[in-house]
C-alpha positions in Angstrom: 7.9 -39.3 2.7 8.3 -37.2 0.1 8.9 -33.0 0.0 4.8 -31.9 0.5 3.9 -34.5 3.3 1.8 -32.7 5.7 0.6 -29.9 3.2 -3.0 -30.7 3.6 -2.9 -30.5 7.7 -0.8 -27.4 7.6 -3.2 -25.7 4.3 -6.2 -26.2 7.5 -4.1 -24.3 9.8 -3.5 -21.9 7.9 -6.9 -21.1 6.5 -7.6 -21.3 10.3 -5.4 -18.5 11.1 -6.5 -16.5 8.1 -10.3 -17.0 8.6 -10.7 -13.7 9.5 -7.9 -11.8 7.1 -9.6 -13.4 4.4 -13.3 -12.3 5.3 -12.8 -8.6 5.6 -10.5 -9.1 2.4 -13.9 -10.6 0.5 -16.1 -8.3 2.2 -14.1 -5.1 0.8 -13.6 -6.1 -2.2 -16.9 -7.2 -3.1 -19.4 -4.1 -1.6 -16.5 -1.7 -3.1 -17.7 -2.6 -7.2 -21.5 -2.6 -5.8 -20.7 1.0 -4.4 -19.7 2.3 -8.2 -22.4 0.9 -9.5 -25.0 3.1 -7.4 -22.7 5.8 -7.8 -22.4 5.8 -11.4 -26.5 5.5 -11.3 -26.7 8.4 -9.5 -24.2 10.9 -10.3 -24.2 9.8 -14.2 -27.7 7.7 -15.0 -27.5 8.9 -18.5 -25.1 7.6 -21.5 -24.1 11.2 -22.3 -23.3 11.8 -18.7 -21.1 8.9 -19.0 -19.3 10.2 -21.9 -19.0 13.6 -20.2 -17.6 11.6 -17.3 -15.1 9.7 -19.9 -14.2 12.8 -21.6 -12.9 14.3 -18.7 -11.6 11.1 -17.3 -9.2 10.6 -19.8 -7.3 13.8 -19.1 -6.8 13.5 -16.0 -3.5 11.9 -15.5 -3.9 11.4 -11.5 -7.1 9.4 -12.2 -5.3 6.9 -14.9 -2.4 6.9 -12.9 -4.8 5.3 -9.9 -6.5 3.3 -11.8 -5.4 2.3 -14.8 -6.4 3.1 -19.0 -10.2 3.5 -19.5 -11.2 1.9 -22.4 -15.2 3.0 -22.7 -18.3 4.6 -21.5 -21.0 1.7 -20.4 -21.6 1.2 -16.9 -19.5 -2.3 -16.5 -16.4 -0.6 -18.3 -16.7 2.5 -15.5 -17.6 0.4 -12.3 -14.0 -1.9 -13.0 -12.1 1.0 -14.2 -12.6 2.5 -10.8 -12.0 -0.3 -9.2 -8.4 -0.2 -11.0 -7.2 0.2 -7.2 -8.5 -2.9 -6.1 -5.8 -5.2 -7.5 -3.7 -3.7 -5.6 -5.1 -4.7 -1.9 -4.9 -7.8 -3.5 -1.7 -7.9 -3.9 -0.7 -6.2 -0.6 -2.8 -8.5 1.4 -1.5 -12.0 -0.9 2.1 -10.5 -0.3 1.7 -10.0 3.4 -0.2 -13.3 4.2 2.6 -15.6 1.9 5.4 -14.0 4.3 3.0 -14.6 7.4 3.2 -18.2 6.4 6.6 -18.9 5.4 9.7 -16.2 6.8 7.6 -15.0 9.6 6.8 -19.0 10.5 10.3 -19.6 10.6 11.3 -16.9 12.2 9.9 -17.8 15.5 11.2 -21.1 15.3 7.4 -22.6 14.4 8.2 -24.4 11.3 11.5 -25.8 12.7 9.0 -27.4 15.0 6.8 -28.5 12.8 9.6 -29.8 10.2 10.7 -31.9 12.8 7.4 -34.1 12.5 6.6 -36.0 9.4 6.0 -32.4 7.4 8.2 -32.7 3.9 10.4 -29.8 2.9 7.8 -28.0 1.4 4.9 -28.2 2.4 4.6 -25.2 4.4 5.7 -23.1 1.2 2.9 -25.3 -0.3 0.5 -25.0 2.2 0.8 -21.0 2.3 0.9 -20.6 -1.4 -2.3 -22.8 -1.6 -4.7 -21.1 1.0 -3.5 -17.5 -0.5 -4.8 -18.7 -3.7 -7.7 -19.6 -2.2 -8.0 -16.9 -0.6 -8.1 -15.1 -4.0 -10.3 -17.2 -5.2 -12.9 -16.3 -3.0 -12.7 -12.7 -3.8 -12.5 -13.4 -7.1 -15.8 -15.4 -7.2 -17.7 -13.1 -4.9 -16.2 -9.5 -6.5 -18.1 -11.4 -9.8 -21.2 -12.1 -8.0 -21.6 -8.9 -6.6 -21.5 -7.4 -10.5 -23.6 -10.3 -11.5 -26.1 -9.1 -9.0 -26.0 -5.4 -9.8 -27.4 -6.4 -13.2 -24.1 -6.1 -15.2 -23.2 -8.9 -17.8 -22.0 -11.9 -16.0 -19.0 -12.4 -18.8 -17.6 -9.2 -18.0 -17.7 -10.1 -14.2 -15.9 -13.1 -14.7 -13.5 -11.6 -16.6 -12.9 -9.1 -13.6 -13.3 -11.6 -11.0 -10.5 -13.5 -12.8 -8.3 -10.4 -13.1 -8.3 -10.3 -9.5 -7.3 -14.1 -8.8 -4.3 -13.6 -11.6 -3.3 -11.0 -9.5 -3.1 -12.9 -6.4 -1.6 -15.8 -8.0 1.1 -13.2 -8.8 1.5 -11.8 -6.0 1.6 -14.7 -3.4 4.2 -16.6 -6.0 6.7 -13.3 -5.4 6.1 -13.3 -1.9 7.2 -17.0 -2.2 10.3 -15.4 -3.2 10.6 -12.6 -1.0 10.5 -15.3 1.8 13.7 -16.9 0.3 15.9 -14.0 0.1 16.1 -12.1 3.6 17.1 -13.7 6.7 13.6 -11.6 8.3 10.2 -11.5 7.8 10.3 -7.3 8.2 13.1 -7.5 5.3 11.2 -9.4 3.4 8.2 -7.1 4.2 9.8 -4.1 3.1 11.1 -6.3 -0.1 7.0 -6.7 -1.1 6.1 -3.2 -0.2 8.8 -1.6 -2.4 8.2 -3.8 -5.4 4.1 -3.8 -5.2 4.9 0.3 -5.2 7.4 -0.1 -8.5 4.5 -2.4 -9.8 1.8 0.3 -9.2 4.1 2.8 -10.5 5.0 0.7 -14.0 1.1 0.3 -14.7 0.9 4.1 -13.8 3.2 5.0 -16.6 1.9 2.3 -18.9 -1.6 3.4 -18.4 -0.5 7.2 -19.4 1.1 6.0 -22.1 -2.1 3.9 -23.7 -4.1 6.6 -23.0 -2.4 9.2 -24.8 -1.5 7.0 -27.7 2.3 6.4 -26.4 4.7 3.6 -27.2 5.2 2.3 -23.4 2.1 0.4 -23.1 3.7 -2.9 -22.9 5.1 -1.9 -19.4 1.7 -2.9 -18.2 3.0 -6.6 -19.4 5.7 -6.0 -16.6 2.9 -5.6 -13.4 0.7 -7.4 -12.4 -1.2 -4.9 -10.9 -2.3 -4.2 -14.1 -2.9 -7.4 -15.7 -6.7 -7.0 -14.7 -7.1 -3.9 -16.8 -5.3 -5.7 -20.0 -8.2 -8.5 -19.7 -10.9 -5.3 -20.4 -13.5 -6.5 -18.7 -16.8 -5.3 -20.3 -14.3 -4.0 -23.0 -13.6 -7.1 -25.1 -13.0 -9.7 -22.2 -9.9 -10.7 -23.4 -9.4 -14.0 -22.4 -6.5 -14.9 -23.5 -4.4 -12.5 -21.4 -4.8 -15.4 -18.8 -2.7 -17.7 -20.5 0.7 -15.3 -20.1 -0.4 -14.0 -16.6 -0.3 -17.8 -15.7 2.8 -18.8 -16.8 4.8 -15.8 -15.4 2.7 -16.8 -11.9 3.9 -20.7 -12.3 7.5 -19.2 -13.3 8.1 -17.6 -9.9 6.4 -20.1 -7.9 9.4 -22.5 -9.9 11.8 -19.8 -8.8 10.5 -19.5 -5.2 10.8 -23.7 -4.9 14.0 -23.7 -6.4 15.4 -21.1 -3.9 13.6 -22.5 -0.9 16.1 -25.5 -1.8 19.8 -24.2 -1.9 19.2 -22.6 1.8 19.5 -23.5 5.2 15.9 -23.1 7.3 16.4 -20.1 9.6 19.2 -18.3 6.5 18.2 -16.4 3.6 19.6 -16.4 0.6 21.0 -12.8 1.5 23.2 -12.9 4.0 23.3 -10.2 6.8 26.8 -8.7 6.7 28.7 -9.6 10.0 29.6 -6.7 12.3 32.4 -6.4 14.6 32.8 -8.5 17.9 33.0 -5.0 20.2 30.4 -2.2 19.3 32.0 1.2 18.5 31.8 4.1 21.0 29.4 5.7 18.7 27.0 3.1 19.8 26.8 3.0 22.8 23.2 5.0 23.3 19.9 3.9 22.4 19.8 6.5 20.0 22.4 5.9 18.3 21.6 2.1 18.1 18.3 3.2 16.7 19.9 5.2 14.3 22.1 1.9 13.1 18.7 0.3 13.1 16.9 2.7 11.5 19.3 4.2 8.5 18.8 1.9 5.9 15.1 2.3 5.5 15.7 5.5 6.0 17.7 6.4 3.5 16.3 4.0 1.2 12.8 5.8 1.5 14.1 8.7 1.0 15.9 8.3 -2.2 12.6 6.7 -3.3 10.4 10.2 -2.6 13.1 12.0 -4.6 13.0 9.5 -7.7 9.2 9.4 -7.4 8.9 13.2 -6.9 10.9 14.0 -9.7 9.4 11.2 -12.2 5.9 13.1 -11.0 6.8 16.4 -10.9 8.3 16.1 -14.7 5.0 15.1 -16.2 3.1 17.4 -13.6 3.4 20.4 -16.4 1.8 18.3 -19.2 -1.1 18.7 -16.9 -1.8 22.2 -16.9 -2.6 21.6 -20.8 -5.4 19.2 -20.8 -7.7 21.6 -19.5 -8.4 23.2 -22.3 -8.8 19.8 -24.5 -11.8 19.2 -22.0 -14.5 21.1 -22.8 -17.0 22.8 -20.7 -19.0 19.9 -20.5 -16.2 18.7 -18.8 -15.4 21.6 -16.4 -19.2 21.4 -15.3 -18.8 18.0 -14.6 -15.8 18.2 -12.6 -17.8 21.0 -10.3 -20.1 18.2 -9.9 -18.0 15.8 -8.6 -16.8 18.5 -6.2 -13.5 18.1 -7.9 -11.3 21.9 -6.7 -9.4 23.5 -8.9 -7.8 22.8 -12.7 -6.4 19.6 -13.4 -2.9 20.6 -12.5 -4.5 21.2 -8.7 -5.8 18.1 -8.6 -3.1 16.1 -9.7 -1.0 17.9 -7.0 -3.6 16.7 -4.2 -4.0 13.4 -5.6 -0.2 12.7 -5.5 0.8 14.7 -2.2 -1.9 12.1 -0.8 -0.5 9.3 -2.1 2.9 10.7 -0.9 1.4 11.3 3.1 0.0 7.5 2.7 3.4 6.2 2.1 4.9 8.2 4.5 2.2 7.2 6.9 3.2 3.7 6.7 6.4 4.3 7.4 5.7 6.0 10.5 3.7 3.1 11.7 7.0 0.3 10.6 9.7 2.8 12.9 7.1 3.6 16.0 6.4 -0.3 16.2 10.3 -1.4 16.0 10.8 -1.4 19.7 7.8 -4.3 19.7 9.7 -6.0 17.7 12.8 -5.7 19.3 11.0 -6.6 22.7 9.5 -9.5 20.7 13.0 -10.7 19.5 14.2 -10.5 22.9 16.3 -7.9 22.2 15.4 -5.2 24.8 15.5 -7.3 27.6 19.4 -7.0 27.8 19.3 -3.1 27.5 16.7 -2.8 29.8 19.0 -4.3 32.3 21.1 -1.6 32.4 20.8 2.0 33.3 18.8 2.7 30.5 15.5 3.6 31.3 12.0 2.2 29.2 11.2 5.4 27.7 14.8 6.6 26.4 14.5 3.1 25.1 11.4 3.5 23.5 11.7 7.2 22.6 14.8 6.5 20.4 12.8 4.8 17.7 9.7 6.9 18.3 11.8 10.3 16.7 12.7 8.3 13.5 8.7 7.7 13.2 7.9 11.5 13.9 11.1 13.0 11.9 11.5 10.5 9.5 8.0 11.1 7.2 9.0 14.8 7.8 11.6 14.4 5.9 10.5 12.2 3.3 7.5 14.2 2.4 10.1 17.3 2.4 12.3 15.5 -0.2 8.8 14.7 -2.3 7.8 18.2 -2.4 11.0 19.7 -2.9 12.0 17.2 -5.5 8.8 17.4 -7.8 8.4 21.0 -6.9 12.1 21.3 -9.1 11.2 18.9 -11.7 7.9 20.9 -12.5 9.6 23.7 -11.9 12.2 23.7 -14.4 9.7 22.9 -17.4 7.7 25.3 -16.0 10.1 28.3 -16.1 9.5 29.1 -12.5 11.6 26.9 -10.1 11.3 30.0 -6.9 8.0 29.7 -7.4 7.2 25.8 -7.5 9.8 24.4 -5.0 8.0 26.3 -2.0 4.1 25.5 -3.0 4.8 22.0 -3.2 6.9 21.8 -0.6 4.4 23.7 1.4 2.0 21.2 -0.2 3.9 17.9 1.1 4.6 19.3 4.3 0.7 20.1 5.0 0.0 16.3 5.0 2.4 15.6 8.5 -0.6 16.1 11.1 -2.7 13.5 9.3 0.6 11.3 9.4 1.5 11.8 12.9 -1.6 10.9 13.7 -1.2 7.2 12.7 2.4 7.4 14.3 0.0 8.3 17.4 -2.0 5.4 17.0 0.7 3.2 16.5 2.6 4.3 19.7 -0.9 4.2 21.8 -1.2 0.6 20.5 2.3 -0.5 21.9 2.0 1.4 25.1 -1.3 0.1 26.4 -2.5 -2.3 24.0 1.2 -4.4 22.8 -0.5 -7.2 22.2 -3.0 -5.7 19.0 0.3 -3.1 18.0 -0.5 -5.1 14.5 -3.4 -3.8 14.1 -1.9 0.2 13.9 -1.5 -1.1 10.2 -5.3 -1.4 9.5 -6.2 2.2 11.0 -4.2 3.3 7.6 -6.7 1.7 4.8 -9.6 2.2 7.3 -8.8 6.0 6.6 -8.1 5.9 3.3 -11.7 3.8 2.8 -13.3 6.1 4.9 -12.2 9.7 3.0 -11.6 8.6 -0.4 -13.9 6.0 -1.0 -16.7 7.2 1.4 -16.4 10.0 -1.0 -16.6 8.3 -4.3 -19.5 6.3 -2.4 -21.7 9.2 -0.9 -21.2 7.8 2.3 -22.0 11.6 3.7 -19.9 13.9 5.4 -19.6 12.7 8.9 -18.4 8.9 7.8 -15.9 10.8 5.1 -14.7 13.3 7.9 -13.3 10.2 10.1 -10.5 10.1 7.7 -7.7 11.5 8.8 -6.5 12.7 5.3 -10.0 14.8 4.3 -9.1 17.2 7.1 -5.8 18.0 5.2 -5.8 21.4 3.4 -5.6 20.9 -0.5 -2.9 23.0 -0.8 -2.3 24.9 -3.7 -6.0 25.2 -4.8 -7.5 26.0 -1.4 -6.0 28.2 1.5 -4.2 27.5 4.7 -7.0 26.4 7.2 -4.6 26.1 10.5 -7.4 24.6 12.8 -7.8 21.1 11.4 -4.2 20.8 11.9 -3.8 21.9 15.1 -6.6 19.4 15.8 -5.4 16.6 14.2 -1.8 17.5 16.2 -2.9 17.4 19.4 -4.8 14.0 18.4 -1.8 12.5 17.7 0.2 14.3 20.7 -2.0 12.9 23.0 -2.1 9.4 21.7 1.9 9.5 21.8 1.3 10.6 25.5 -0.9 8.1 26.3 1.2 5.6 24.8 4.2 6.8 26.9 2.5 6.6 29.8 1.5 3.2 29.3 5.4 2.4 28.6 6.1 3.4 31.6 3.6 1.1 33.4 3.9 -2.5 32.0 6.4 -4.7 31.9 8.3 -6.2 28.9 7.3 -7.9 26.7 4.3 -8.8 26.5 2.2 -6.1 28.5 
């Protein structure tokens, strides 16, 4: 028997499980590219209303930051430009499914099961890198298709269809990883989420860079979220960019095997530091064992909305500049797109949303700790003392309400300073984008809502509070981009937010979108009280 015995029969079960994941994941990322094209066709049909678009595109830091350098004016070069974002849901959902397969597998105690059978070392590695890939291979064909069928140039569509399966290739190969270092599958979640963000940020900076003629372009070398832009698809499909992106996949799949050798199944190759045998007074409440639970990604997100804020709020100046390299052309075509404000406005409300999103997910990790903990078996035992289910559960719920709160509050403050300072007017800047970050907390406690609602009465679907976050963001921001009309925009949580500064305080939507989420907490608690542990 040799190390991949058994990877065929476990690559079944595993496409199996996934049938589902991986249909929604084709689905989106195929009607997405079809949605540009119509909206491209109707909101610039002409090639000087293309260039308008471009012109103003290109200044607009928050748009390259999303999506990458722009490197034309036809149709195909517009349609994948704006779909810059979509190599990224490929690598969250590749990242998420290789740890599904692997850490979270043998954290149950599955694969130990399994291993016991005629299954070789590694052939569940094998199994889950192999249906992942196929996975993106699917997309990849389909996403190319769907250009194909909107009457772009089918070399450019492969060229984009083939960005997209580099990137999964990537990104399941450093999930491979992930799954090797932490002794958890939540570690090694919050491993992937952390470096997909520093990957989204590199191509951010790199993409500024090309566009304004800089010397850091060859970050973008250094993601592979943007690896799809550097094959410029309808822009000179350059093939050869595949070759590199290959051999950096195949290096970390190397890596991943090598590491998945030199450990024990059930260790990681991080090792949990040992605590003491008694526990210290100071942990002797639930709350203050959440708080020992809870710190490190805690702190660690926070220290990561101050570096963030300040990396954004020192370019945010620049910004206020590019305006007047536009044109009017421009400026009309910005009131077209219902875009508010100048440039500098924009890029605040583009990144304060990207800041609430982040934040969001957050909230939805710490409210759905105590399902994992029930999961783990781990509440049983305090349950069996005085302590009562909702003091249980109620200990982790305040790090999901006050946590984002102050995460977003270290964002704003943070890049408030940084643009500030080159701004000359630090008592002026530190409140508006504080007041700015701070706005965004109804839209977030909303999803906290949802999560806790989930775990009360539902405990079995508390997963699924993860998908109510890109349902909104599809919803609002690319119902929007899509003309979807107001009513299927407006179920996004985050289009009710004020766009602070460029428009005024409207206190209703909040208030609304506050007792939404108060009552869904409520709701949740109730059903706390009511069911047993821990299943429901």
């Amino acid at each position: 028997m040799n190390t991949l015995t058994g990877t065929g029969m476990l690559l079944r079960l595993a496409l199996r499980r996934d049938r589902w994941m991986i249909a929604v994941w084709t689905v989106f990322t195929s009607v997405v590219p079809l949605g540009f094209v119509s909206a491209f066709n109707a909101t610039a049909p002409t090639a000087a209303a293309r260039q308008d678009y471009v012109d103003t595109s290109v200044h607009n830091t928050a748009f390259i930051i999303a999506y990458g350098p722009l490197h034309g004016s036809t149709l195909g070069q517009l349609v994948t430009w704006r779909a810059g974002f979509i190599p990224v849901i490929v690598g969250l959902v590749a990242l998420l499914l290789m740890i599904r397969h692997t850490r979270s597998e043998e954290e149950a105690g599955r694969l130990e099961l399994v291993g016991a059978t005629a299954v070789g070392r590694h052939a569940g590695l094998a199994a889950a890198l192999l249906s992942v890939l196929i996975g993106s291979a699917v997309v990849s064909t389909l996403s190319a298709l769907a250009l194909v069928s909107a009457g772009l140039g089918a070399g450019g569509a492969v060229v984009f269809g083939l960005g997209l399966l580099l990137t999964g290739c990537a990104f399941a190969a450093a999930g491979a990883i992930f799954a090797q270092l932490t002794a958890g599958a939540g570690a090694a979640r919050g491993i992937a989420v952390v470096v997909l963000g520093a990957a989204f940020l590199v191509r951010g900076f790199a993409s500024v860079s090309q566009q304004s003629g800089g010397s850091l372009g060859w970050l973008a070398w250094l993601s592979p979220v943007a690896w799809a832009g550097e094959l410029r698809p309808y822009a000179g499909d350059r093939w050869w960019v595949a070759v590199p992106c290959l051999l950096a996949a195949a290096a970390l799949v190397a890596l991943a095997v090598a590491l998945a050798g030199r450990r024990d199944l059930g260790s990681g190759m991080i090792q949990p530091r040992p605590g003491p045998a008694e526990a210290a007074a100071a942990l002797r409440t639930p709350l203050a064992l959440a708080w020992r639970l809870h710190r490190g990604a805690l702190f660690s997100r926070l220290a990561g909305f101050a570096v963030v804020g300040y990396a954004l709020g020192a370019v945010a100046e620049s910004i206020s500049h590019l305006l007047d390299n536009s044109g009017a052309a421009a400026r009309d075509l910005l009131a077209g797109l219902g875009l508010r404000g100048s440039l500098l406005q924009q890029y605040v409300d583009g990144m304060m949303t990207l800041a609430a999103v982040v934040a969001a997910a957050y909230a939805i990790q710490a409210a759905l700790r105590p399902r994992a903990e029930e999961v783990a078996g781990l509440a049983e035992p305090m349950l069996a003392t005085s302590v009562r289910r909702l003091r249980w559960a109620w200990s982790h719920f305040l790090f999901a309400l006050l946590g984002p709160t102050l995460g977003l509050a270290v964002f704003g403050a943070v890049l408030g300073l940084a643009h500030g300072i080159n701004a000359g007017d630090v008592s002026g800047q530190v409140p508006a984008m504080l007041g700015a970050a701070l706005v965004q907390l109804p839209a977030v406690w909303l999803f906290t809502g949802v999560a806790v609602a989930l775990f009360g009465l539902l405990p079995r679907l508390s997963a699924w509070a993860f998908a109510a976050l890109p349902l909104s963001l599809f919803l609002g921001w690319l119902g929007a981009e899509l003309q979807l009309g107001a009513f299927v925009t407006g179920l996004s949580a985050f289009s009710h937010i004020p766009k602070l500064p460029a428009e005024p305080l409207n206190v209703l939507p909040l208030a609304v979108l506050s007792a939404m989420a108060a009552a869904l907490i409520a709701a949740g608690s109730a059903g706390i009280r009511g069911r047993d542990l821990p299943i429901g």
